[in-house]
C-alpha positions as CSV (number, residue, x, y, z in Angstrom):
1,X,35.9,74.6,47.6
2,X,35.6,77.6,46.0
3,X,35.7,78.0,42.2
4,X,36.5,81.5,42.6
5,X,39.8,82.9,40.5
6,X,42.3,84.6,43.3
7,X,43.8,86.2,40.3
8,X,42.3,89.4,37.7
9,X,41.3,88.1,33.8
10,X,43.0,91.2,32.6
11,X,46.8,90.0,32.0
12,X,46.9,88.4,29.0
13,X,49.4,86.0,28.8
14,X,52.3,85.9,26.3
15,X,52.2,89.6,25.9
16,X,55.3,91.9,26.4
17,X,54.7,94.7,28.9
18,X,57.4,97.8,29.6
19,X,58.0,98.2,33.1
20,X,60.5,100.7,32.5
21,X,63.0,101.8,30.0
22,X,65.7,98.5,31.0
23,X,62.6,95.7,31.7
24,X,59.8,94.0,29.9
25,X,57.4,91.0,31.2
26,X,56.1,88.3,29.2
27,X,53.7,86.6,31.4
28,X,53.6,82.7,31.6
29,X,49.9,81.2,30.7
30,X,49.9,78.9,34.4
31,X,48.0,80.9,36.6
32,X,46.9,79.4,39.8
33,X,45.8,79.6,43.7
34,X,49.9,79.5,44.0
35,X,51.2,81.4,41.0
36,X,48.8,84.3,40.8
37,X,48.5,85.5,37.0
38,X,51.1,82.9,35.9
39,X,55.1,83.0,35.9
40,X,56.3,86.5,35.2
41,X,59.5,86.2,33.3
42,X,61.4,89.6,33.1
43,X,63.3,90.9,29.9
44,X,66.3,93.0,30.6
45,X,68.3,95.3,28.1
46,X,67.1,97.7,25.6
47,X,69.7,97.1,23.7
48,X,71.5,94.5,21.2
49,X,71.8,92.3,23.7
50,X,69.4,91.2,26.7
51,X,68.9,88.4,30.0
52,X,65.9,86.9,30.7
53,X,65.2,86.0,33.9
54,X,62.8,83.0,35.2
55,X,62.2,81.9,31.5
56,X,58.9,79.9,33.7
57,X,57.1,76.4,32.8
58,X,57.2,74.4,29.2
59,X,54.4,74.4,27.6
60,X,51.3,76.9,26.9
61,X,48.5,74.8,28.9
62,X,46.7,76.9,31.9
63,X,48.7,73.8,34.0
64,X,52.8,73.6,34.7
65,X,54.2,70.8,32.7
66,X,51.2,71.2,30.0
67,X,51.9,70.1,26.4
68,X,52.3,73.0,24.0
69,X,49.2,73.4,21.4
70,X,49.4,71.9,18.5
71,X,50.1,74.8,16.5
72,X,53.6,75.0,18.3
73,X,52.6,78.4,20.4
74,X,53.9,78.9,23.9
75,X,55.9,80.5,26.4
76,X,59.0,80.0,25.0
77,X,57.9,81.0,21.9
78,X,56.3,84.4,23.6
79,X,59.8,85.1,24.9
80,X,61.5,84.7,21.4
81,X,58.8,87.2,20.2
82,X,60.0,89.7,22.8
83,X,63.2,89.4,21.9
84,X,62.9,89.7,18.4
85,X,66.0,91.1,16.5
86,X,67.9,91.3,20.3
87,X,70.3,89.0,21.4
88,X,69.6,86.2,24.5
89,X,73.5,86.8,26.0
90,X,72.0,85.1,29.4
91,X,69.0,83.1,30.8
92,X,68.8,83.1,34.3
93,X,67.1,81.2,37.1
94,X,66.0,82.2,40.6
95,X,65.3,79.0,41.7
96,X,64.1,75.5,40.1
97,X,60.1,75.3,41.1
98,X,58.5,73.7,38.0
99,X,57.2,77.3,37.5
100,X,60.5,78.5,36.8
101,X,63.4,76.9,35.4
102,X,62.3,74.1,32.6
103,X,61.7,76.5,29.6
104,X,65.6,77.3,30.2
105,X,66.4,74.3,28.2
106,X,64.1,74.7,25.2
107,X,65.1,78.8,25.4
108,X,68.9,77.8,25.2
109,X,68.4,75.3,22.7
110,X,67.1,78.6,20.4
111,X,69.4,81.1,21.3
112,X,72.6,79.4,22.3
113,X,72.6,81.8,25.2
114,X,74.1,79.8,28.7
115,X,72.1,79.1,31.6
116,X,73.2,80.8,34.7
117,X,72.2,81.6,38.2
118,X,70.7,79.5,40.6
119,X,72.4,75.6,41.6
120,X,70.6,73.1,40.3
121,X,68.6,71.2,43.4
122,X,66.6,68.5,42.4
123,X,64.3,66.8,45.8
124,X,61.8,64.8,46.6
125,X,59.2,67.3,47.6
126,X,56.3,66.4,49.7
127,X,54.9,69.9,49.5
128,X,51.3,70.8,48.6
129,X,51.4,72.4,45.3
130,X,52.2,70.2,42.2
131,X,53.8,73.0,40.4
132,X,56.4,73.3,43.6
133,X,58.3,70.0,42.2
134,X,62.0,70.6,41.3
135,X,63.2,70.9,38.1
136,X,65.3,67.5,38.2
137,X,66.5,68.7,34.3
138,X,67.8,71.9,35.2
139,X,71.3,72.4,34.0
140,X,73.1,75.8,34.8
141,X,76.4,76.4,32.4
142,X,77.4,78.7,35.0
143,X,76.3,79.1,38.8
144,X,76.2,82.0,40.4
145,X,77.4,83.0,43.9
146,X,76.1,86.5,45.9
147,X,77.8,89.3,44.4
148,X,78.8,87.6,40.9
149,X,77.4,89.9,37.9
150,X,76.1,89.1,34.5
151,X,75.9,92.4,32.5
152,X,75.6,92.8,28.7
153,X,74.1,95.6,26.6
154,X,73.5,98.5,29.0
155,X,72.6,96.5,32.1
156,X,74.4,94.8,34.6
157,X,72.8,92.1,36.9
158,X,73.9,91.1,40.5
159,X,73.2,88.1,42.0
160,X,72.0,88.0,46.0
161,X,71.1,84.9,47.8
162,X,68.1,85.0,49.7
163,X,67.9,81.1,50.4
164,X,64.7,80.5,52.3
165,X,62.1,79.6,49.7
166,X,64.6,76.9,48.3
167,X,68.0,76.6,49.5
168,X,69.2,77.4,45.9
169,X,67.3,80.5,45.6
170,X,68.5,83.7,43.8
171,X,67.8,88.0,43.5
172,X,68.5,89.5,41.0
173,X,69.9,93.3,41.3
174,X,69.6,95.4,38.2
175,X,72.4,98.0,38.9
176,X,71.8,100.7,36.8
177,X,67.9,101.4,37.9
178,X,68.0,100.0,41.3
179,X,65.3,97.5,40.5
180,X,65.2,93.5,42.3
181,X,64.3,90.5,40.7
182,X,62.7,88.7,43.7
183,X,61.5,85.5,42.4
184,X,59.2,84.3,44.9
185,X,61.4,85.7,47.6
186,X,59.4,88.8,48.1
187,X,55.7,88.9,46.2
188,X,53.5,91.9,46.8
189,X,50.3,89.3,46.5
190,X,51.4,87.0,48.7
191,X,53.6,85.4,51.3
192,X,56.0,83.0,49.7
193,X,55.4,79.3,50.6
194,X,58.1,78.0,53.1
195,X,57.8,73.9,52.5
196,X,60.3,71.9,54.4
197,X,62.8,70.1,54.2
198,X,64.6,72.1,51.3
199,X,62.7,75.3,52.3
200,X,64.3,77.1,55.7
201,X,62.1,79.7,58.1
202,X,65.9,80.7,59.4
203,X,67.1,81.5,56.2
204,X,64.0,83.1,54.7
205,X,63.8,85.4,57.4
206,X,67.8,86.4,57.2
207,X,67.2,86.6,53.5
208,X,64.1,89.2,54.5
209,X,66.5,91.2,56.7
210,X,69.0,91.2,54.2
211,X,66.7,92.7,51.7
212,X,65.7,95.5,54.3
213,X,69.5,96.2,54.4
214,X,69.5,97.3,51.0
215,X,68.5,100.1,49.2
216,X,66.3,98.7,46.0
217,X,64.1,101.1,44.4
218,X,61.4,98.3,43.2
219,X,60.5,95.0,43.2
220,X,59.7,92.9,40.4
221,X,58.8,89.3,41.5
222,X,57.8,86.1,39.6
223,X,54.1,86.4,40.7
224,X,51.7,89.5,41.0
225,X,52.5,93.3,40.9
226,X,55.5,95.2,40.9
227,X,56.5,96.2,44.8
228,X,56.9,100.2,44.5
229,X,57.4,100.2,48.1
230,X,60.1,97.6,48.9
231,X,61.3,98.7,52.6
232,X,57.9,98.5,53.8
233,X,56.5,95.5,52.3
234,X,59.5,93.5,53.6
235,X,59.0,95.2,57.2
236,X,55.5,94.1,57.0
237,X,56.3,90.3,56.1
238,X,58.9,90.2,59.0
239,X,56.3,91.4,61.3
240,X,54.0,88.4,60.0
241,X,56.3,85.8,60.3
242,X,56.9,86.9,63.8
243,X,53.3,87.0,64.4
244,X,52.7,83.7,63.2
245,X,55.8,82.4,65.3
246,X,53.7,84.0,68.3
247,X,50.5,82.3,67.0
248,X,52.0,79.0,67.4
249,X,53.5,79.5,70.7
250,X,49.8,80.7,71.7
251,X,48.5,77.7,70.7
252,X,51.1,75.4,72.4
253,X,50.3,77.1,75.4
254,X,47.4,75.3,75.7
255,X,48.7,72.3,74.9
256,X,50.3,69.5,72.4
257,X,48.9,70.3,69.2
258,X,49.0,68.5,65.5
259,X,49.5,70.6,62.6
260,X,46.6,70.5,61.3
261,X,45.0,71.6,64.2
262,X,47.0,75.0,64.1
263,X,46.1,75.5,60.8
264,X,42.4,75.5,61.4
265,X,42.7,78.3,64.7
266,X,45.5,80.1,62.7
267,X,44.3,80.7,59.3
268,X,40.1,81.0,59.6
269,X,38.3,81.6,56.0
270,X,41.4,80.4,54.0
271,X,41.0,79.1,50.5
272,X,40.6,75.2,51.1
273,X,43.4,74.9,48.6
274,X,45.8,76.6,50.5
275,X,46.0,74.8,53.4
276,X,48.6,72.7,52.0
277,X,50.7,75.2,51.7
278,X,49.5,76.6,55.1
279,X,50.6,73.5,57.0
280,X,54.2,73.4,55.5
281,X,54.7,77.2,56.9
282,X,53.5,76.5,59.9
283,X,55.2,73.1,59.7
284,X,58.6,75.5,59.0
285,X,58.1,77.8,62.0
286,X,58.0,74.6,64.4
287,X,61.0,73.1,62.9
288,X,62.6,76.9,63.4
289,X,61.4,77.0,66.7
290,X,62.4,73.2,67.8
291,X,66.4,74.4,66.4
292,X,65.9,77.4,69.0
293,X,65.0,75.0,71.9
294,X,61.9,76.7,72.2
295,X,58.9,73.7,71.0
296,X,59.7,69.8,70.2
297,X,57.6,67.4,68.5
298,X,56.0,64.0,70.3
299,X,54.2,61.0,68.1
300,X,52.7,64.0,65.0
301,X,52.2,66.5,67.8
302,X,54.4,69.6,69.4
303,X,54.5,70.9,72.6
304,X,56.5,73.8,74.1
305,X,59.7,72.3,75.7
């Protein structure tokens, strides 16, 4: 294994950073193989009043879950920084990854703002990344449904399902500049991690389509750079999916195969730690497939049917 860093030294976390005149990022301090530079959480409003959105992990350790320091620093306390002399009107949640929704409670609990967005999912996840755990704790004061709005301030904020990921996860629309809040929907450094059973190939790639639909003018995800170029990013990630789909069915061509043994033809010179997350993909596509008629599974192995 590699002890190479996937991700650039020259983010500093807990700093606020204008992305333009409506947004601001504090970056979380948990990066990793699966969350780049950390959990972005995105300020909205210019104003009196704001939303923050994905208000990320507890804690200031380089790990989810980590204590704070014992000086009382940390993400939550970066995110009151940003928001100095503003007003927190609503904290919301894309989805509840570890990475994501805890420091809603601790945020709430200093700003009296509500918690909305996302359902709260809590599951037993087998998956292959420790900070891909549900938030069991996560306790929205007001879900949202596609098309219900939040606006304050200046801003107005739309909500559009794109389950896929999670079930339970949530964009973002910023109205008035055009801009997307794609959690880890749509991330310009990556392909998101589709784990089963809560995570859905079918509805990811709907949830891609949908996106195409619209007319956003950027991206701004939960992990890695701003997407300036949203159409064709998402046209590129369809076409990968579909490739991959094509890959498998390749494979069983030639006969029953594990999953495991897909990974290893499918994904040469990946990061050893990936192939977790690898597997539950490919793991995805064959459940996909198996609902379509097309492959079925036999004693850990699949074969076309």
């Amino acid at each position: 294994m590699s002890d190479e860093k996937p991700w650039p030294d020259t983010i500093r976390a807990g700093d606020c950073e204008r992305h333009e005149p409506l947004v601001r990022r504090v970056l979380a301090p948990n990066p990793s193989p699966y969350t780049f530079t950390g959990t972005q959480t995105w300020v909205v409003g210019a104003g009196n009043e704001v939303a923050v959105i994905d208000p990320g992990p507890t804690g200031s350790g380089k790990s989810v879950g980590d204590p704070p320091d014992a000086d009382g620093t940390g993400h939550v306390e970066a995110i009151l920084r940003a928001v100095q002399g503003q007003r927190v009107v609503a904290i919301l949640c894309t989805h509840t990854h570890r990475d994501h929704s805890p420091a809603a409670a601790p945020l709430k609990a200093a700003t009296g703002a509500p918690v909305v967005g996302c359902a709260p999912l809590a599951l037993q996840d087998d998956g292959p990344r420790a900070d891909s755990a549900f938030d069991a704790d996560y306790a929205p004061d007001r879900v949202l449904a596609d098309g219900d709005k939040v606006a304050g301030d200046g801003w107005t904020l739309a909500a559009v399902a794109t389950p896929g990921h999670t079930s339970n996860h949530l964009c973002y629309a910023l109205l008035e500049s055009r801009a997307l809040f794609t959690g880890d929907h749509v991330m310009a450094w990556s392909t998101s991690v589709v784990s089963p059973p809560d995570g859905d190939m079918a509805a990811y790639m709907a949830s891609l389509a949908k996106l195409y639909d619209r007319d956003d003018r950027v991206y701004y995800p939960a992990h890695g750079p701003a997407v300036t170029r949203p159409k064709q990013l998402v046209r590129g990630m369809l076409g990968h999916r579909k490739q991959r789909e094509r890959q498998i069915l390749r494979e069983l061509n030639k006969g029953p195969r594990g999953v495991p043994d897909m990974v290893a033809v499918m994904y040469k010179g990946l990061d050893p730690r990936l192939t977790g997350a690898a597997g539950r993909s490919v793991l995805a596509h064959l459940l996909d497939l198996s609902a379509r008629g097309m492959v079925r599974a036999q004693d850990q192995q699949w074969e076309l049917a």
